[in-house]
C-alpha positions in Angstrom: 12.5 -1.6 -2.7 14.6 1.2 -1.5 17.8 1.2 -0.9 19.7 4.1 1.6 23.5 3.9 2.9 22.3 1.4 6.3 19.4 0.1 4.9 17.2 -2.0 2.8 14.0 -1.0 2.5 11.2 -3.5 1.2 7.6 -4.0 1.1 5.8 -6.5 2.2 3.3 -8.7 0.0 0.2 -10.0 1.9 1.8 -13.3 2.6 4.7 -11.3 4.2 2.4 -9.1 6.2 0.5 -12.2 7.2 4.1 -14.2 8.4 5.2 -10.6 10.1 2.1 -10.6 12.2 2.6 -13.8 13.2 5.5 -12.8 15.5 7.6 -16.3 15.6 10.8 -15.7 13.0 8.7 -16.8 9.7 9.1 -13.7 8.4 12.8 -13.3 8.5 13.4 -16.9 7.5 11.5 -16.0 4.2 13.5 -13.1 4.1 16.9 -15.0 5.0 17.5 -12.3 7.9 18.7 -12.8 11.7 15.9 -12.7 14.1 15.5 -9.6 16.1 13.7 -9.4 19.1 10.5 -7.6 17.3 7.3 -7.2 19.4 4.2 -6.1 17.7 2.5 -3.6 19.8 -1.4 -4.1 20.3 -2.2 -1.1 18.2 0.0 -2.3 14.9 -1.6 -5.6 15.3 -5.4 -4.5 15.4 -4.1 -1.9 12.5 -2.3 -4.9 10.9 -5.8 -7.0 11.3 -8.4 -4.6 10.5 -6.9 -1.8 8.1 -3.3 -2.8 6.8 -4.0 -6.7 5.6 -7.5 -6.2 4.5 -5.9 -3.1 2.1 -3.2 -5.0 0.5 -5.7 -7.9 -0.1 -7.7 -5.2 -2.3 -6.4 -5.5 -5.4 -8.2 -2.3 -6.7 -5.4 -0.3 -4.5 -2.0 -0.3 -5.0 -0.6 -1.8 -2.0 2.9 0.1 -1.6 0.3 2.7 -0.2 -0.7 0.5 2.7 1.3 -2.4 3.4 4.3 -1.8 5.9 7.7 -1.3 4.6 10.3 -3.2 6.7 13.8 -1.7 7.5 16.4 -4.0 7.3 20.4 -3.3 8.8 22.8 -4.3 5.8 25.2 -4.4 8.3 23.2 -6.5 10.6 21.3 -8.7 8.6 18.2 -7.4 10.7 15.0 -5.6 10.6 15.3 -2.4 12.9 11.9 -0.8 11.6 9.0 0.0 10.0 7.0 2.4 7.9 3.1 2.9 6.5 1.6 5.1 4.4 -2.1 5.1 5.2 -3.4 5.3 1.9 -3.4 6.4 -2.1 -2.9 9.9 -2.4 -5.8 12.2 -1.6 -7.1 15.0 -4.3 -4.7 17.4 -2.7 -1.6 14.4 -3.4 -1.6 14.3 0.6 -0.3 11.2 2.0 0.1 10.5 5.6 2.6 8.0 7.2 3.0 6.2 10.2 6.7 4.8 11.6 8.5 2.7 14.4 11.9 1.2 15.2 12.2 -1.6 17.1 13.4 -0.8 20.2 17.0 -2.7 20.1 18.0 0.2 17.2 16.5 2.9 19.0 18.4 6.1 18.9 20.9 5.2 16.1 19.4 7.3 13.5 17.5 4.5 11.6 14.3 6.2 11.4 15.4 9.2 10.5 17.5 7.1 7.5 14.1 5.3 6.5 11.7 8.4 6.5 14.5 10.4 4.3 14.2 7.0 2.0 10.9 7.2 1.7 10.8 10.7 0.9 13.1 10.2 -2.0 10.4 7.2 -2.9 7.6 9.6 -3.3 9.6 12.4 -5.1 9.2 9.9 -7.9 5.5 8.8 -7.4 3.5 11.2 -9.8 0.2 11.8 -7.6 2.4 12.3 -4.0 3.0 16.4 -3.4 3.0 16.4 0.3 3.4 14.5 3.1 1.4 14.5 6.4 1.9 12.9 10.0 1.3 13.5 13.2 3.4 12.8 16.8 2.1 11.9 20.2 3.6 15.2 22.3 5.6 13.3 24.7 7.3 11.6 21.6 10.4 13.7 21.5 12.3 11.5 19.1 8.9 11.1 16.6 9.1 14.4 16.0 13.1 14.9 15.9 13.0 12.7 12.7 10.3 14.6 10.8 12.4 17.9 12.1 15.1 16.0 10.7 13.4 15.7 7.3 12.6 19.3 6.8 8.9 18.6 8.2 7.0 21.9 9.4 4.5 21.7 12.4 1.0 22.4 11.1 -1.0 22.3 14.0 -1.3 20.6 17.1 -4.1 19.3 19.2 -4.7 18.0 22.9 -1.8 15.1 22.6 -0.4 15.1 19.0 1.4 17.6 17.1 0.6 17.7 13.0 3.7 17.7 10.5 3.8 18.7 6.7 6.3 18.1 4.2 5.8 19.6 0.4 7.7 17.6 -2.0 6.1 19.2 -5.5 
């Protein structure tokens, strides 16, 4: 767990991933939250069906590198967002991440809160030295939180724009 000034940052254990997918409150009951009005778009849910669940289930990975992390308001007793890192670290200590905030706690700063967070998370993880991610172009606020973090554009292609950050 990781805790910044607004938020609470968890991971979720295969049961939670499989209650979060689900869509219908379980999840925050469990967690003893308020319901939000979360939506799980059709790309997290085939990513939550074919990649994310099946991943955490392996028990030769350690899961923190692919479960989601849920953002949860202190002050609201809510889950605004969440984060992914797709994957151990590579032989280069590259990880790459993936993030959303529910659309209610858009443009409050919460993502840019959770991806500073997790930075500090993988400061202390002994095999992370940089971090990777990419932005759909249009995306404007995407990549205002990784220029937020002290992200450098990498590269681009067609539709996406390619972010690095060096932590070690």
């Amino acid at each position: 767990m990781i805790e910044t000034e607004r938020l609470i940052i968890k991971p979720l254990s295969i049961g939670q991933l499989l209650k979060y997918s689900l869509c219908d409150h379980s999840l925050e009951a469990e967690l003893n939250l308020d319901k939000s009005s979360r939506v799980i778009s059709p790309e997290l849910k085939e990513a939550l069906e074919n990649t994310i669940i099946p991943a955490v289930a392996d028990v030769k990975k350690n899961y923190l590198y692919s479960t989601l992390w849920t953002a949860i308001s202190k002050a609201e007793n809510k889950m605004v967002g969440d984060f992914c890192i797709f994957g151990e670290p590579n032989g280069e200590g590259e990880i790459e991440i993936g993030y959303g905030t529910h659309e209610e706690f858009q443009k409050r700063g919460y993502m840019t809160e959770i991806v500073s967070g997790m930075i500090e998370w993988c400061k202390t993880q002994p095999k992370v030295r940089s971090i990777i991610a990419s932005t759909d172009k249009p995306n404007l606020a995407s990549s205002k939180v990784l220029e937020n973090n002290h992200f450098q554009k990498i590269g681009e292609s067609e539709t996406q724009f390619h972010w690095k950050l060096n932590i070690k």
